[in-house]
N, C-alpha and C positions, 0 to 999 in steps of 0.2 A: 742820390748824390749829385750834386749843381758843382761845375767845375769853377772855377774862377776865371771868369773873363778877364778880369784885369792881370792874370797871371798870366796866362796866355799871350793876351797881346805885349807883356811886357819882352816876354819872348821872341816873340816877332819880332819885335824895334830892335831887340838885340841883335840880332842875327843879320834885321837888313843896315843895321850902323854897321853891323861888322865887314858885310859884303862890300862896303864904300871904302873902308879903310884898309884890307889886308894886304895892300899893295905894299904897304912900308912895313909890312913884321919881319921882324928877320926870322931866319929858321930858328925854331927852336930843337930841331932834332940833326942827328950827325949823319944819318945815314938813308937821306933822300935829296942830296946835291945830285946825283945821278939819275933820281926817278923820273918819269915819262909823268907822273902825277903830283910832282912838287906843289907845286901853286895850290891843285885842291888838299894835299895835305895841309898844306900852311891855312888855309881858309875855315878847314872843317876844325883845327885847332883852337884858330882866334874867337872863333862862335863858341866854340864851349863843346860842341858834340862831338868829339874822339879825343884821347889821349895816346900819350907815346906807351909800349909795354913795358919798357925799365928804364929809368933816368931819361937819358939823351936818345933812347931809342925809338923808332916809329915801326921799324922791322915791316916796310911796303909790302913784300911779297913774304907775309904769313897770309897764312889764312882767316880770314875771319869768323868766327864762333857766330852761332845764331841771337845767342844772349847778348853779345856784344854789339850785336846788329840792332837789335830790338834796343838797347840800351840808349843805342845812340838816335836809334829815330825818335826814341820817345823823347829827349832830350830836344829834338827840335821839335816833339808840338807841346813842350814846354812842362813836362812834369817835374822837372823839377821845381818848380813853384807853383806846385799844385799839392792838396792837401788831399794824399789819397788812402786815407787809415780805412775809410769806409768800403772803398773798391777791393782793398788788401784783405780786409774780411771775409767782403762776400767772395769772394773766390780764395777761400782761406783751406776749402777740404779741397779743392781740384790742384793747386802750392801743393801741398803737403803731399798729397798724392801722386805725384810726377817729383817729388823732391826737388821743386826750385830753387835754387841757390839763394841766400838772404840777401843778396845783393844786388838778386831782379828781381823780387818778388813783385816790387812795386809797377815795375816797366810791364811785367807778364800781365799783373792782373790788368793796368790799365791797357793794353792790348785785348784782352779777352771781353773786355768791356766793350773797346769801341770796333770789333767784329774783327778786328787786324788779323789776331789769331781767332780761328773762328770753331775750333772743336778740340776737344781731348786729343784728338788724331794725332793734331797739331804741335800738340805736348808729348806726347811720347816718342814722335819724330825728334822729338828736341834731346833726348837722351840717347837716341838709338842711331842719330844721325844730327851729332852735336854741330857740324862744321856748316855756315850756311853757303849755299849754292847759289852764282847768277841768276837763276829764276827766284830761288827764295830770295833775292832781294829786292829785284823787279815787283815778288808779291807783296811784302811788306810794307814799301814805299810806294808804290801803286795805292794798297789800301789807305796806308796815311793818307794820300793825297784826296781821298773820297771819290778815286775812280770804282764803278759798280755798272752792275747790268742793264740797270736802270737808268745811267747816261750814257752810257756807250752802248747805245745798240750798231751803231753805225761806226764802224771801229776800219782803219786802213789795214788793209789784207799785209800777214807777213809773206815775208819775202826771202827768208833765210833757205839754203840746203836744204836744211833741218828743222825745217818749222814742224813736221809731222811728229818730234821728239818733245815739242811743247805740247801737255795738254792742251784741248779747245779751250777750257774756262778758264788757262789762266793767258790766255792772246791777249785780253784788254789791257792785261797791267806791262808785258810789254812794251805794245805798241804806245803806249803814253809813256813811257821810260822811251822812245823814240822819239814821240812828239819833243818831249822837253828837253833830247838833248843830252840824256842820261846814259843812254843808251846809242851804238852805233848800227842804222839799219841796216847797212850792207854786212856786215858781223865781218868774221877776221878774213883773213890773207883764201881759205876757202869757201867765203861766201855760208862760214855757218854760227849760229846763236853759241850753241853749246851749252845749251840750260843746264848740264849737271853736272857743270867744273865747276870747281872750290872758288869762292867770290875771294881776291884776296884784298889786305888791308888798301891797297893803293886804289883797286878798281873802285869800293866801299869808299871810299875816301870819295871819290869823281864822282859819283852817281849821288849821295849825301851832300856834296855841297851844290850840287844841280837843285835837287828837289830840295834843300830849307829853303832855297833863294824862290821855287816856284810855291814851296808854303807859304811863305809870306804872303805872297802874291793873292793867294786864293782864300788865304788867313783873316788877311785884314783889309784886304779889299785896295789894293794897290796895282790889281789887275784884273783881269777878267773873273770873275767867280764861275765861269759858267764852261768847265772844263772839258763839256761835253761836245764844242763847237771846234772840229777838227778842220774843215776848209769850209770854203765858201760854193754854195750849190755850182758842179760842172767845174768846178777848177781841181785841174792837178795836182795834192797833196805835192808839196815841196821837199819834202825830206825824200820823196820815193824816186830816185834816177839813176840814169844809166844802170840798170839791172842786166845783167850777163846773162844773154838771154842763149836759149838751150838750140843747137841746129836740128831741125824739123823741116818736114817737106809741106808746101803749101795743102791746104787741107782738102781739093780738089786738086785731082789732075787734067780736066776736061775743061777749059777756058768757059765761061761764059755759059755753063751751066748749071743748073741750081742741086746742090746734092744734099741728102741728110743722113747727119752722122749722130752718136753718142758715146756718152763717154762722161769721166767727171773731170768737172778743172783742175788741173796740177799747181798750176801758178799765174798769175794773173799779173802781167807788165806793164805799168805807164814811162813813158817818157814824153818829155816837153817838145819834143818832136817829130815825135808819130804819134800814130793813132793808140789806143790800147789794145792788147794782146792778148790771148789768153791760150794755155798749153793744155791742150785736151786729151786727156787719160783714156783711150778705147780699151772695152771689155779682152783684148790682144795683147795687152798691155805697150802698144804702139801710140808714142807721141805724136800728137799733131797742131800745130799750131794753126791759130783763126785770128784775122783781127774783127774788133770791134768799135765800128764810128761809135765815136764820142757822142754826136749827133742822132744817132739809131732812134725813132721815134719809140716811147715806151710802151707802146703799142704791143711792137717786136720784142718788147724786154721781159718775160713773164717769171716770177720768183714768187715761188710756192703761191701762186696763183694770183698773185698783184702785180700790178704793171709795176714796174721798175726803171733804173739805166743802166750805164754800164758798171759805175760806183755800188751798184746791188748785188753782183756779182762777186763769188770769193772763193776758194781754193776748199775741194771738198763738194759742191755740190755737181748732182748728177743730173746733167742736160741734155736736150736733144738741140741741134745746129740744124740751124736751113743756110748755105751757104753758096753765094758766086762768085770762082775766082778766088778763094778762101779769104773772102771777106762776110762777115754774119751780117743774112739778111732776118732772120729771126732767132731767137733763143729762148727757149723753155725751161724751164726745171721738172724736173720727172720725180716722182718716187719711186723713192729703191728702196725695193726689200727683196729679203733672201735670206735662204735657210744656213743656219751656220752649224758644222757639226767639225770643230778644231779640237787639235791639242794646242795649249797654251800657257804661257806663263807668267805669272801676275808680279807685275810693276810696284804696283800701289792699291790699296784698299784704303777707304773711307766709308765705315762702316755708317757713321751715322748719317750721311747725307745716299748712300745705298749704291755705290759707285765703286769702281774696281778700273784700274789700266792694266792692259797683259799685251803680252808681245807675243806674235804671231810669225811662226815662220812657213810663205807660202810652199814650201819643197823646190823652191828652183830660188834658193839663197836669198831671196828679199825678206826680212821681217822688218814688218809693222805694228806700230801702235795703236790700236785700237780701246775707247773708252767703253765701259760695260754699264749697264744699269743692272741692281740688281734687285728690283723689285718682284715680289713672289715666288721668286727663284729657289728651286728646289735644291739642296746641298746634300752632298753622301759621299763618304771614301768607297776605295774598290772594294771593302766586303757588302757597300749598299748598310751602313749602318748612317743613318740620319741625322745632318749636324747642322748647323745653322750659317748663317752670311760672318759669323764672329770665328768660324776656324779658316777662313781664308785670312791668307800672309802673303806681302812679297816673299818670293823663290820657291812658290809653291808651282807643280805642272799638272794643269789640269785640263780635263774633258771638258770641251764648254755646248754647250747645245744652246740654239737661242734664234732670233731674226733680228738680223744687220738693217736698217737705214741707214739714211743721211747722219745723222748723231751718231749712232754708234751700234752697239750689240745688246740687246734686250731680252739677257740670258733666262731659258726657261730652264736648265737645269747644269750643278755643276757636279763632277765628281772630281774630290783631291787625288792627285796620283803620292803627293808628298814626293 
């Protein structure tokens, strides 16, 4: 199936004629003279990608549907003047099979096509968790935008409370829903994301007419194409300041002598005015803060075994410090492994890529998120009757046995408790 280029761009030109002119539309809805999101309600309207839900209604603070999501992003990379009976086809038993509504069939399957939604998973989250969430839209317009692994290796460390409540593999599509603007890096009034509150129509609104305007851009070449060029070598990403940084005792107490510590980074701080930071996690569960010259030769910088700087560094990895005066005169990365033997509770399963998230609670009230692989991984309920990686569900508690890295838990065996 060959898309129509000319369709496409004709989409583009729409979108950015529209961005030049939505200064003079009047509203066309009754009940966003009040919203905090007016202006991108009225934007995302005159482009053509969202409508009101009845007559004069825009109804800001519902909630948005995932269908409605996908609806409207596919609208800005232009399907609707695209000729998709062929794509509708071939994903015509996996439609049928998740009971897509006739009225997305077309947006789903061209999603499943261009990886947007990228497994069945993904479709039956769509009936069983119809309403999309902050991160689900971050992922969706992330993937429009053709953010992937393969340009973003080198991605600006989050910085929210709650970045440990985002998976790792979907970090990339926030952080570029920061770069562009879509998204705000310091997140709300507590310094947290909240990946899994209800996206509602106003925020969908702001974030959709961010990213048509940075479609364009990347669309038809009226800006950089090359989405993967975050700052320039040694300069401090611009969006990341003044970060509320944590009180911590200097990471030596003995002036002017060299001590070595370990531990993993918690969080990692730039400001345009000091040096960077980084909040070191000890096996004590004792915070310590280190700075880090910007200037540190890469000598000193070692990450999984390659020199580095300090921009190589990111929240999660387990290092060893050489430090004076708790400033880093050298820094390593270590490998960690360690034997896991939890009770646990599963998040999320993604059977076909072999992956599981559970929460983990250590007995002294902290639980965390932990990502699972679960290649080879043995499966049995408590009578030890043998079942497969397909009878694990979110709100299942289970025995997990396995060894923890840097990535995650690398379960050798699980038993459902149900």
């Amino acid at each position: 199936m060959r898309y129509k280029k000319a369709a496409a761009l004709l989409t583009a030109a729409t979108v950015l004629l529209n961005t030049f002119t939505f200064t003079y539309a009047q509203t066309p809805f009754t009940d966003i003279e009040n919203s905090w999101a007016k202006t991108h309600i009225i934007n995302v309207y005159e482009k053509g990608l969202m409508e009101g839900t009845s007559g004069d209604k825009f109804s800001p603070n519902a909630v948005i549907t995932k269908y409605n999501a996908i609806k409207s992003i596919a609208r800005m990379m232009g399907t609707d003047l695209m000729d998709l009976d062929d794509v509708v086809a071939k994903y015509k038993s996996v439609l049928d099979k998740f009971n897509v509504p006739s009225d997305f069939r077309k947006e789903v399957a061209f999603f499943l096509e261009k990886g947007i939604l990228q497994s069945e998973f993904d479709l039956d989250r769509m009936n069983t968790m119809p309403n999309a969430s902050k991160l689900d839209v971050c992922i969706y317009l992330g993937r429009a935008l053709g953010v992937s692994d393969e340009n973003y290796d080198d991605i600006v460390a989050l910085t929210y409370k709650d970045t440990l409540q985002i998976p790792s593999l979907y970090h990339k599509y926030v952080a570029y829903m920061i770069k562009i603007g879509a998204v705000n890096s310091k997140g709300d009034q507590e310094g947290k994301f909240n990946p899994g509150n209800p996206a509602t129509r106003d925020m969908f609104a702001k974030m959709l007419d961010i990213a048509s305007s940075e479609y364009v851009k990347t669309d038809i070449g009226t800006g950089s194409t090359d989405p993967s060029v975050w700052t320039p070598a040694g300069e401090i990403p611009s969006d990341i300041t003044d970060i509320e940084q944590t009180e911590t005792a200097p990471g030596d107490d003995i002036i002017g002598v060299e001590i070595v510590d370990k531990g993993i980074i918690d969080t990692i701080t730039y400001k345009r005015d000091s040096q960077p930071k980084i909040l070191l996690e000890r096996e004590n569960k004792e915070l310590v803060e280190y700075t880090v010259p910007e200037d540190l030769m890469k000598e000193n910088i070692i990450v999984n075994g390659q020199l580095g700087d300090v921009y190589s560094l990111r929240p999660g990895l387990f290092v060893e410090v050489k430090a004076i005066s708790g400033v880093v005169d050298r820094i390593t990365t270590l490998e960690m492994k360690k034997d896991v033997f939890v009770l646990a509770d599963i998040v999320e399963v993604n059977v076909l890529e072999n992956i599981m998230y559970v929460k983990i609670d250590d007995g002294e009230g902290t639980i965390s998120e932990k990502k699972v692989f679960l290649n080879d991984t043995k499966v049995a309920d408590t009578a030890l009757n043998i079942l497969t990686i397909d009878s694990l569900a979110p709100g299942q508690r289970i025995n997990l046995t396995g060894v923890e890295d840097i990535e995650g838990i690398r379960a050798q065996s699980i038993i459902i408790n149900y």
